[in-house]
N, C-alpha and C positions, 0 to 999 in steps of 0.2 A: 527745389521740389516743393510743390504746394501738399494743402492739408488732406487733398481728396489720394494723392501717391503717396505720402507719408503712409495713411491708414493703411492704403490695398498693399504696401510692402509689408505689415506686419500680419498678415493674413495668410491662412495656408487654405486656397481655396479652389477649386478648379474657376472660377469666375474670370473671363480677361479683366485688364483694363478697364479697357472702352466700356463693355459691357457694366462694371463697375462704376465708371463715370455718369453712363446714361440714368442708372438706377439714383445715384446719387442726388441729382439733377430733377428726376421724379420724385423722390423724396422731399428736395424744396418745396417745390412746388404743391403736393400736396398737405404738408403743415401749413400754407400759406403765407411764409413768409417768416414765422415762429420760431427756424431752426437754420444757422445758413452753412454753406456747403460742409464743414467739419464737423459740425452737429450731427448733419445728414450723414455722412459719413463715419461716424462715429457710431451711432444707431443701426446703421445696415452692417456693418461689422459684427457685431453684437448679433444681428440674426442667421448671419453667416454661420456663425461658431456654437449657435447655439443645436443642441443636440452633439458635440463633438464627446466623446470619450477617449479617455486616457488609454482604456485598452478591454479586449473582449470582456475580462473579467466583468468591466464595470456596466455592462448592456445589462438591462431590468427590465420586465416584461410588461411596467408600466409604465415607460417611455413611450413619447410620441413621436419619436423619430431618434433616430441615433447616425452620424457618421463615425465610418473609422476605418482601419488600415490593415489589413490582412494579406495574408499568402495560404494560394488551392492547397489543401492538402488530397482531396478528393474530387471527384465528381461522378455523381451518378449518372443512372437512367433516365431521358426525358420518357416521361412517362402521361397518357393521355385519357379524360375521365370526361362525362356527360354532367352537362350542366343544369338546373331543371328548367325546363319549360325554351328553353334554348337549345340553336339547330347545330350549333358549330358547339363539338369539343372542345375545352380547356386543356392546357398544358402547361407540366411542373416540372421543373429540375431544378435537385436538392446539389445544392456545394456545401463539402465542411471548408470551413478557412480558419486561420487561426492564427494568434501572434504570442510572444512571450508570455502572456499573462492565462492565456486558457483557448479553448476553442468554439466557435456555433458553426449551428447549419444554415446556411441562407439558403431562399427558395426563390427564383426568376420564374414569371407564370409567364403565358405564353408566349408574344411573340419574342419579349427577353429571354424564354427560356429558350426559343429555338436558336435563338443568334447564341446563348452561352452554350448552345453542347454544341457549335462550331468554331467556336474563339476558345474558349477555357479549358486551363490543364494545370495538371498539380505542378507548383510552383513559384507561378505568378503572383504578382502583387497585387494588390486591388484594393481601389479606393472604393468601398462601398456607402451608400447612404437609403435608408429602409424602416420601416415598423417593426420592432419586436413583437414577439409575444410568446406564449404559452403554448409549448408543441408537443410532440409525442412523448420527445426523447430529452424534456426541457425548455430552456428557450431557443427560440427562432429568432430569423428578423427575415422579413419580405421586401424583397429587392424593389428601389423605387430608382435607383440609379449607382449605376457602376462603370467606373473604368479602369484598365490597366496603367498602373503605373511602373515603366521601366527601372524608374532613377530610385528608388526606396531598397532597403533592405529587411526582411524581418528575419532572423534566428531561430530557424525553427525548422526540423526534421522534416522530411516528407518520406514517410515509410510505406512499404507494402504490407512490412508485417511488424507489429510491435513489439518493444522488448517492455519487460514492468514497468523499467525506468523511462520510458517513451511517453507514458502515459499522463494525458492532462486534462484536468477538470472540463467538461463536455465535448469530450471528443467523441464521435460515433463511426459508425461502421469499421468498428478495432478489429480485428483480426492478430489473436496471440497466439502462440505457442509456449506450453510450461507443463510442468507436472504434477500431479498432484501430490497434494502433502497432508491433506485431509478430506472428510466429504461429514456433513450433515442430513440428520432425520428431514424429510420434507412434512413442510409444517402449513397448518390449512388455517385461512385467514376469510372473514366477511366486511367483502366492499360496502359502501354507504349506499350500494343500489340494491343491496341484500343477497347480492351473488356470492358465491364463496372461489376465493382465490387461492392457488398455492405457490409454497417460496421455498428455494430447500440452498445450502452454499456449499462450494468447494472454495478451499484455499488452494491458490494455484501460484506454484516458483520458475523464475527460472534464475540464471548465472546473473541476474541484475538488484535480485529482488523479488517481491512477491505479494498477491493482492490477493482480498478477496471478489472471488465469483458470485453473484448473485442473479437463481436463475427461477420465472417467474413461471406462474403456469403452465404450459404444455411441457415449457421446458423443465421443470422443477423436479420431474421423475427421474430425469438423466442423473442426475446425484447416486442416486441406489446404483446405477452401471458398474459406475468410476470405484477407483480401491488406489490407496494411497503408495506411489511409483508407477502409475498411469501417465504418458506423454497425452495430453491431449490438445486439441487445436479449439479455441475459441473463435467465429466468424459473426462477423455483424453484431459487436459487442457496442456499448456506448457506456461512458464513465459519468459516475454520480460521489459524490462526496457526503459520507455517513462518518458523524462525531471526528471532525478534523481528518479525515483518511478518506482515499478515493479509493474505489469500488469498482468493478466493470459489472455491470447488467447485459442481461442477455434475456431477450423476450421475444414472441413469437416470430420475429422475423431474421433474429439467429437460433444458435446450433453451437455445439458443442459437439467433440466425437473424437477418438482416439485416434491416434495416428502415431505411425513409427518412423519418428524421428529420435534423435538422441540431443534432450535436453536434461540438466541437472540442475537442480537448486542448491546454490551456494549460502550458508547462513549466513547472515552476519548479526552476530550477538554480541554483545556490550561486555566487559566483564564483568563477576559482579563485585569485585573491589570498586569500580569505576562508577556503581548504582548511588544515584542521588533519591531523598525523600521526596516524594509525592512525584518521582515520573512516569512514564509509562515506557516500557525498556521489552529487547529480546532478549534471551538468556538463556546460553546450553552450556549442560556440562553432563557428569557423572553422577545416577544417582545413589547416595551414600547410604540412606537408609529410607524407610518407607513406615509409617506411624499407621495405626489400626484408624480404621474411618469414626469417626465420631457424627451423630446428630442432636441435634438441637430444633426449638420450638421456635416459631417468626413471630411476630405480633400477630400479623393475621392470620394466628393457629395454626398454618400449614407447615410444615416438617420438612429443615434442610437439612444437609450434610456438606461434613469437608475433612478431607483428611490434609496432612500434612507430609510433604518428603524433604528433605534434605539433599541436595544440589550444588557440585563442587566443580570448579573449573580450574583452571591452572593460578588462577588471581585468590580464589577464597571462596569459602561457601555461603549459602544461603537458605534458608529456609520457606518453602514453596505450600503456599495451602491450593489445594484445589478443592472449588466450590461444584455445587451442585451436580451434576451428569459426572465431572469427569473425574469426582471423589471416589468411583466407581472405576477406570482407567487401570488397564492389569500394567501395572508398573511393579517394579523391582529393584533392586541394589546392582550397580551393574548397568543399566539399562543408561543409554547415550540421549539426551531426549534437549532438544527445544522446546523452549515455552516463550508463544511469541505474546507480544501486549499483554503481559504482568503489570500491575500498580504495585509501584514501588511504596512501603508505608513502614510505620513505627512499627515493632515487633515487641517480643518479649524480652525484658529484662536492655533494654533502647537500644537493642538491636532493629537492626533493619529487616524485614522479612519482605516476599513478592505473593502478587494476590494472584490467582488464575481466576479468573472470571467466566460472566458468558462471554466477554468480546476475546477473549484468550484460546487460543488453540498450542496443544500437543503433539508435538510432529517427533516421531523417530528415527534418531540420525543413523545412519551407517557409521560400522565402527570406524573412529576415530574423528567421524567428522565434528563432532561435539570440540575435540582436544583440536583440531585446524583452525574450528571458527574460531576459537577462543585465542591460540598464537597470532595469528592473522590482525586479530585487535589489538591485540597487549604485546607485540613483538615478544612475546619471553618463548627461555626452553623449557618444554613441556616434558621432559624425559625422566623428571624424576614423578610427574603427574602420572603419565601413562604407566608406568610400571606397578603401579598400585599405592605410592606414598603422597604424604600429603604435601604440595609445595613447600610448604613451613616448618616437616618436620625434620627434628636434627638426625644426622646421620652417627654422634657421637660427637664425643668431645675431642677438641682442638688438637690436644695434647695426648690423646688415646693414641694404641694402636695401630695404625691402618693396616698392615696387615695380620697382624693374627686377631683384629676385630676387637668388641665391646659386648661382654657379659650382660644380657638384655634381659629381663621379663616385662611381656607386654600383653595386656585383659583388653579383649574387646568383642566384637558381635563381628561374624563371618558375613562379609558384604561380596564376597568375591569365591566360590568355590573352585578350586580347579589347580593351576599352574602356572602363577605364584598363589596361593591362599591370600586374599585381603582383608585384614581385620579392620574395625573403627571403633574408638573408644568415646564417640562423642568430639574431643578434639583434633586428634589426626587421626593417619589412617597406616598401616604397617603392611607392607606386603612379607611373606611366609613363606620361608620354601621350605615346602615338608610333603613324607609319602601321607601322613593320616589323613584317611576322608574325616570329612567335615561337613555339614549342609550350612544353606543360606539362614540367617538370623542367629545362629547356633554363637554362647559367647563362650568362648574359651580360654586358657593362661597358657602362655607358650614363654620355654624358657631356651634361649641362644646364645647364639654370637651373630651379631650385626656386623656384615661386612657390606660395606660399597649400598647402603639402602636399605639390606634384604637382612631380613632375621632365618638365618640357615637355624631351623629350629632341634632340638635334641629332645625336647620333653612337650609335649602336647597335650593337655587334660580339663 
């Protein structure tokens, strides 16, 4: 095997041979004499490969040509526009394609576009090579040549409709279904052309996970509709990636809109025995207590607030500040609640505590689902959690009683009124079975017998 097949075997090119050998040969000849055929060969190789990318991710919109290797997820409309000062219409069709790493839109103008909306269909492989650049919904790359390739594989879904976990950095025309779990003020913003824009988000789950929505101008009123346990359908969505997390956008040429379908958001929260310093973590559990709002002064003189609540799961509890708007949030002792993207940080007294922030949202679980998320994580039994005690607290000693029980007095703040009574002293928490009403925060001394968890109480004051 001489040096000109040596190279073209180590080449991934649609180029023949032959075609390679002639080029090669031109290449002598034009150096004149300077370079001889494995030089030549060497150097056209080198231009062959040059624009190749590892994979979608790595296409930049200031590249001047890019090859690489994709599967249709979609294909649009060819769609037809007047050119100026020209007598014949232009024509454009949009393909998303996409491979392990992320997804673009390529765009075939005319007479490629007319042969791709009669060849092309979600699934195929395609060797594409094109311009990038800077599009509506991101980057582009305009089709300069494409073929189907049978013999390749790429990994990668082709949906009609998406689940959260489907979703991948510039994918467009997504179509989701999920529910909502919260909804935002729309908030008015001024473009650099002096226009004013608006932006407003829902967080939207379903059984895989959960993203946020972000919806732009005409769309951005659609938020005020929505109310949290809303099914609703996202169409002609495209995904954008804000502070490490992808997003789905939705601007004038989608919609958003209810629909009755039956979707559930399943959480999945961390526990927080399991929270490390400085992460950014989900977290549900039961709230224990709930601290009076405090504010404070910023440097630049403006006035915030944060109150504090206390947050237990079947692992151990934690301490939850919420900041700004949601310091304000009608929460209560009692109340089952997710907090998703907390910052995990040093607390008081080098405890650990969670931050709520603005990137943090408050979602309210249905009973129990706070005490699932948290089994589900931690395989443990939740049974002495649910009942109102605290994982860790003792039920008596070793060597007690078990049936006629352990002589108890137990002081704490009523977190639970009703049937069992929940008290918490700060460190655990007692459930109470007693007829005396009682309200919430109310702290009181209750004196029993502790059987099986429960303080069957005798004296209540």
């Amino acid at each position: 095997m001489g040096a000109i097949e040596e190279t073209y075997e180590d080449l991934d090119t649609d180029v023949s041979l032959e075609e390679f050998r002639e080029a090669v040969e031109a290449k002598v000849e034009q150096m004149g004499g300077l370079a001889d055929e494995e030089t030549a060969a060497m150097l056209l190789a080198h231009e062959l490969d040059e624009g190749e990318v590892n994979g979608i991710a790595d296409i930049e919109p200031e590249m001047e040509e890019v090859k690489f290797l994709a599967k249709v997820t979609s294909v649009g409309e060819l769609r037809t526009f007047e050119r100026d000062e020209e007598d014949e219409d232009g024509r454009v069709l949009n393909v998303d394609v996409a491979d392990e790493s992320g997804s673009v839109r390529v765009s075939f103008w005319d007479e490629q576009a007319a042969a791709a909306t009669d060849e092309l269909e979600p699934g195929q492989v395609l060797r594409i090579k094109g311009r990038p650049k800077d599009g509506y919904n991101g980057v582009e790359v305009n089709v300069s040549q494409v073929e189907v390739d049978e013999d390749e594989e790429i990994d990668v879904q082709v949906v009609d409709t998406y689940r959260v976990e489907d979703l991948t950095m510039g994918a467009s025309d997504v179509d989701l279904v999920g529910e909502v779990l919260s909804t935002d003020d729309v908030r008015t913003f001024s473009r650099d052309d002096g226009s004013e824009g608006k932006v407003s988000n829902l967080l939207v789950g379903d059984e895989t996970g959960r993203v946020r929505v972000t919806l732009w101008d005409e769309q951005a009123d659609l938020a005020e509709e929505f109310a949290a346990g809303d099914v609703v359908e996202v169409t002609d969505g495209y995904v954008r990636e804000r502070d490490g997390s992808l997003e789905l956008h939705v601007g004038n040429r989608g919609r958003v809109e209810t629909v009755a379908e039956d979707v559930s958001f399943v959480p999945d929260a961390k526990p927080i025995d399991d929270l490390e310093l400085d992460e950014t973590a989900d977290i549900a559990g039961v709230v224990r207590s709930v601290d009076e709002k405090r504010t404070f002064d910023r440097d630049d003189g403006s006035e915030g607030q944060v109150r504090n609540v206390r947050l237990q799961d079947q692992s151990g509890d934690i301490r939850v500040a919420l900041w700004g708007e949601k310091a304000d949030l009608d929460i209560g002792p009692g109340d089952e609640l997710l907090f998703t993207d907390v910052g995990v940080q040093d607390g008081w007294q080098d405890d650990l505590e969670a931050s709520a922030g603005w990137q943090s949202t408050v979602i309210t679980l249905d009973d129990g689902a706070a005490t699932e998320s948290s089994s589900e994580s931690a395989g443990a039994d939740l049974s002495s959690f649910e009942d109102g005690t605290s994982p860790d607290a003792s039920s008596g000693d070793d060597d007690g009683d078990s049936d006629g029980g352990e002589d108890v007095e137990f002081t704490g703040v009523v977190v639970q009124a009703g049937s069992p009574v929940i008290l918490d002293d700060g460190e655990e928490t007692m459930s109470v079975a007693t007829e005396t009403d009682v309200t919430l925060g109310q702290e009181v001394t209750v004196r029993g017998t502790l059987r099986d968890g429960t303080l069957d109480a005798e004296d209540v004051r």
